[in-house]
C-alpha positions in Angstrom: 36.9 18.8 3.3 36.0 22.1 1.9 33.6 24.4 3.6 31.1 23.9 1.1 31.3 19.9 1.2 31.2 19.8 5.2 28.0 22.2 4.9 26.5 19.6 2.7 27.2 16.5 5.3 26.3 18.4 7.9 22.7 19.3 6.5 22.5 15.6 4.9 23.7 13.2 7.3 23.2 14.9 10.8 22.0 12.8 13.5 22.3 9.2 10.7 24.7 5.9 11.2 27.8 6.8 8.7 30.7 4.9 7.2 33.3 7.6 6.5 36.6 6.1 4.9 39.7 8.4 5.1 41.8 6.9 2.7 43.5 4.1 5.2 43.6 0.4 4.7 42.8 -2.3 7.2 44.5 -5.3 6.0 45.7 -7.0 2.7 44.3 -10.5 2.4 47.1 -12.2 0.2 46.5 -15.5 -2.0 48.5 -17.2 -4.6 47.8 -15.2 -7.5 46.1 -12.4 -6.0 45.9 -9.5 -3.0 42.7 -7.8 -1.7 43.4 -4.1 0.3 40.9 -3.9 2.6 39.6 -0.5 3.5 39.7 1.0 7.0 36.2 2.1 7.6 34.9 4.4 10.3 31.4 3.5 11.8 29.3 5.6 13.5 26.5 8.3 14.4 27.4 11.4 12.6 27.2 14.0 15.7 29.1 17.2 14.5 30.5 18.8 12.0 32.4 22.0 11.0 35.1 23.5 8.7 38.1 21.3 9.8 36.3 18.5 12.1 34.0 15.6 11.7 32.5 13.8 15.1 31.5 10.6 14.8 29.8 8.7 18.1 30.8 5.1 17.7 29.1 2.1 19.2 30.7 -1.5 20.3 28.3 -3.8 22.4 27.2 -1.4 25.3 30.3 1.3 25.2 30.5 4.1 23.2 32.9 7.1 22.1 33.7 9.7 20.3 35.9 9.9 17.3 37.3 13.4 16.0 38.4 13.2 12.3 40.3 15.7 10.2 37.6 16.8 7.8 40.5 17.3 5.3 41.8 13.3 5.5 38.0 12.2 4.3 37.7 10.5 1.1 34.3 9.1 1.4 31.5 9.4 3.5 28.1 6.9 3.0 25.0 6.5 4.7 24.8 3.1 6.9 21.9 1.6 4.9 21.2 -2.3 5.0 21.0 -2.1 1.2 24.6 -1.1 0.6 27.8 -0.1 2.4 31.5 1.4 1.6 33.4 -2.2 1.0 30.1 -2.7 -1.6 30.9 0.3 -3.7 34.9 0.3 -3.6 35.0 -2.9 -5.6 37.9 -4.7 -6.6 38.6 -5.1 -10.2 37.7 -8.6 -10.5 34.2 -8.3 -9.0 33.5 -5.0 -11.1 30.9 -6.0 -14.0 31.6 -4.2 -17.3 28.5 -2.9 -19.2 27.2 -4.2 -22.1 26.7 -2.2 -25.5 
């Protein structure tokens, strides 16, 4: 992540729930005629960030931690809304809807 880009998260996302996706995949869901990549996602409270590192405080039931990612190995990071999360914007082809003219 460039300086300017991790100034811009920092200011922006500071303090909110994240999703930050680094480019890794969780699992491949395999059928007969088909495969579905299924993206690693990172979950969390944004609590840092500088030139080469991104701190994410993460949650599961009542025990928490701290997760230090490479600001360089981020591809993606979203704002944990209700409305719409990572997995809902990297669609797969098939579920992709082409525009109409």
């Amino acid at each position: 992540m460039s300086i300017g880009y991790s100034e811009v998260i920092g200011k922006r996302l500071l303090g909110k729930q994240v999703e930050i996706y680094t480019g890794d995949e969780h699992d491949t869901l395999l059928y007969n005629d088909s495969e579905i990549i299924r993206k690693s996602i990172i979950v969390g409270t944004l609590v840092e960030v500088d030139q080469e590192c991104v701190i994410v405080e993460c949650y599961k039931a009542n025990l928490t931690n701290r997760i230090y990612i490479n600001s360089w190995n981020i591809v993606a990071i979203v704002e944990l809304t209700t409305k719409l999360g990572m997995h809902d914007m990297y669609l797969p082809a098939e579920r992709k809807q082409i525009k109409q003219k």
